[in-house]
Every structure is written in structure tokens, then in C-alpha cells.
VEXTILO-173230 format. One line per 5 residues: their letters; for each residue x, y, z of C-alpha. Coordinates in pm, whole numbers. Layout:
<pts>
a	X Y Z; ...
</pts>
This chain:
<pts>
xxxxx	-4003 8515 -2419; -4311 8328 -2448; -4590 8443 -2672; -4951 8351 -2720; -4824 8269 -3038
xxxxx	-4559 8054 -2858; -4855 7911 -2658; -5023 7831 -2973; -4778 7611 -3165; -4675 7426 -2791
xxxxx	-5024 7338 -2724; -5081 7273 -3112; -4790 7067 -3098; -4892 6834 -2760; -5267 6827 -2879
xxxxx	-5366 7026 -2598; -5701 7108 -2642; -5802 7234 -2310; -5530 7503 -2351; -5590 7584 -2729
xxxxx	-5889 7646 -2564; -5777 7847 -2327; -5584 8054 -2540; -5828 8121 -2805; -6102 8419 -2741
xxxxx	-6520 8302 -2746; -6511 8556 -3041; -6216 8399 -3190; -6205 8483 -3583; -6012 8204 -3697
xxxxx	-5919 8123 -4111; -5652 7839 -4214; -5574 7736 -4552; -5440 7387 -4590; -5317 7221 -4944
xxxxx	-5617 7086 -5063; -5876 7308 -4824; -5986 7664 -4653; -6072 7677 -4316; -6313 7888 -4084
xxxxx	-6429 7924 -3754; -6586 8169 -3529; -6593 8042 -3173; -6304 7797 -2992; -6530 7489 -2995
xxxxx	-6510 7487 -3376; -6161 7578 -3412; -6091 7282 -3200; -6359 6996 -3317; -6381 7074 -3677
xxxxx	-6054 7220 -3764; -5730 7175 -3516; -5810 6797 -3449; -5867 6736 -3851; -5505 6891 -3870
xxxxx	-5386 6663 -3652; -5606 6319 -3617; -5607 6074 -3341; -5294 5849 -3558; -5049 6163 -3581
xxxxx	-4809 6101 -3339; -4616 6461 -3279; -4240 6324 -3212; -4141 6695 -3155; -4196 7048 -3203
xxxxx	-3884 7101 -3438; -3884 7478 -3435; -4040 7805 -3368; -3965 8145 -3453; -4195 8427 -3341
xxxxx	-4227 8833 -3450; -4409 9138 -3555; -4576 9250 -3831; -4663 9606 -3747; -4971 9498 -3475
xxxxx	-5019 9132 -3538; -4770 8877 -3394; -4621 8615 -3609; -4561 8228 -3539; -4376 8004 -3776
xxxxx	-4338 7615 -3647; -4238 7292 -3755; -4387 6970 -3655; -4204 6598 -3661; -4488 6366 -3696
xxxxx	-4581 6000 -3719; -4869 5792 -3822; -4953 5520 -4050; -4827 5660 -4330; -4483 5721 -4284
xxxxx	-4332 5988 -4088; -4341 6361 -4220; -4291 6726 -4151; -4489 6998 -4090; -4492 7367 -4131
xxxxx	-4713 7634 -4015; -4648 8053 -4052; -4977 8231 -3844; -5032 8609 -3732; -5248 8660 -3463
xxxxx	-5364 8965 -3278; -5444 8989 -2919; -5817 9043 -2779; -5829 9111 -2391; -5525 8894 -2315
xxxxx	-5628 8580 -2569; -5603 8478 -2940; -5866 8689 -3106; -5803 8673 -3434; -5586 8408 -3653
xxxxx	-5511 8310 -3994; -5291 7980 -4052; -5134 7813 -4354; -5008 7496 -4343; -4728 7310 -4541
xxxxx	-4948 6985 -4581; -4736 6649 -4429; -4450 6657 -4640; -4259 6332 -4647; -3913 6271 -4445
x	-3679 5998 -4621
</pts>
């Protein structure tokens, strides 16, 4: 069954922006928390342009979205997914639990944490 949450981490995961875009609400509430960093936004552009494509820069390659595994938590929906990804550096993994709630069909509100790139041997 595909979710919005679903929607999220396949569109995440291909660097989709026009459909993250899509998916998120123009009133989107949006906080992530990263290893080294907390992250806010209140309107798709920003969640995009000075969040989602810091997360993932122009050098990640994403070789594939590993895993997802969606849910409930009494009204908000819950994501988990794993990332295989490339760059420079060395090639890593990367894992992200969100809950989300819906606002008139869209992604209204959102709070992400992120593994970090953790390296694969």
C-alpha cells in the first residue's frame, strides 16, 4: 500500500524534487535533526533548497532505497528507510525514522532524524 510516507522516502531516495514538492503542503511544518545539526522549515521551497538537498548533495549517488517500513502511531503515520549511497568519500548507509500527518491530502507536518552516513566496509 503506498503511503505519503512511502512517497516521501521514494522521491527522497531518487532526488525528486518536483515530487517532494508535490507531496509536501505550502504550510508544511517541517523539523529534522541530523548528527551534528537541527533542522526547520515552514514552506516546501525551504524544505527542499536549504534542507533535503543539504541531506543529500549533488556527489551522493543513491545506489538504492534498501528498505522501508511504514505504520501508525495513533494519528501520525510513520516512515523508517534506508539509503545505499555513494560519493567521494566512500560508500555508506543511511537511516531515516519520520511521522508525518496528513493536511488536505499532502505532507503537512514532519519531523525527521537521520542516522548520519555511516560507513559500509
Amino acid at each position: 500500500m503506498s503511503t505519503l510516507g512511502t512517497a516521501f522516502a521514494e522521491a527522497f531516495a531518487a532526488k525528486d524534487y518536483a515530487r517532494l514538492r508535490e507531496l509536501a503542503h505550502p504550510e508544511i511544518d517541517f523539523r529534522g535533526l541530523t548528527p551534528n545539526r537541527f533542522w526547520e522549515a515552514r514552506d516546501p521551497d525551504a524544505v527542499i533548497t536549504e534542507i533535503l538537498q543539504q541531506w543529500l548533495e549533488d556527489s551522493d549517488e543513491v545506489e538504492a532505497l534498501e528498505h522501508v517500513e511504514t505504520g501508525t502511531v495513533g494519528d501520525r503515520e510513520r516512515v523508517g528507510y534506508r539509503l545505499r549511497v555513494t560519493n567521494p568519500d566512500g560508500r555508506f548507509l543511511v537511516e531515516q525514522q519520520a511521522y508525518l500527518a496528513e493536511r488536505d491530502g499532502r505532507i503537512g507536518w514532519m519531523r525527521v532524524v537521520c542516522s548520519g552516513f555511516r560507513p559500509v566496509d
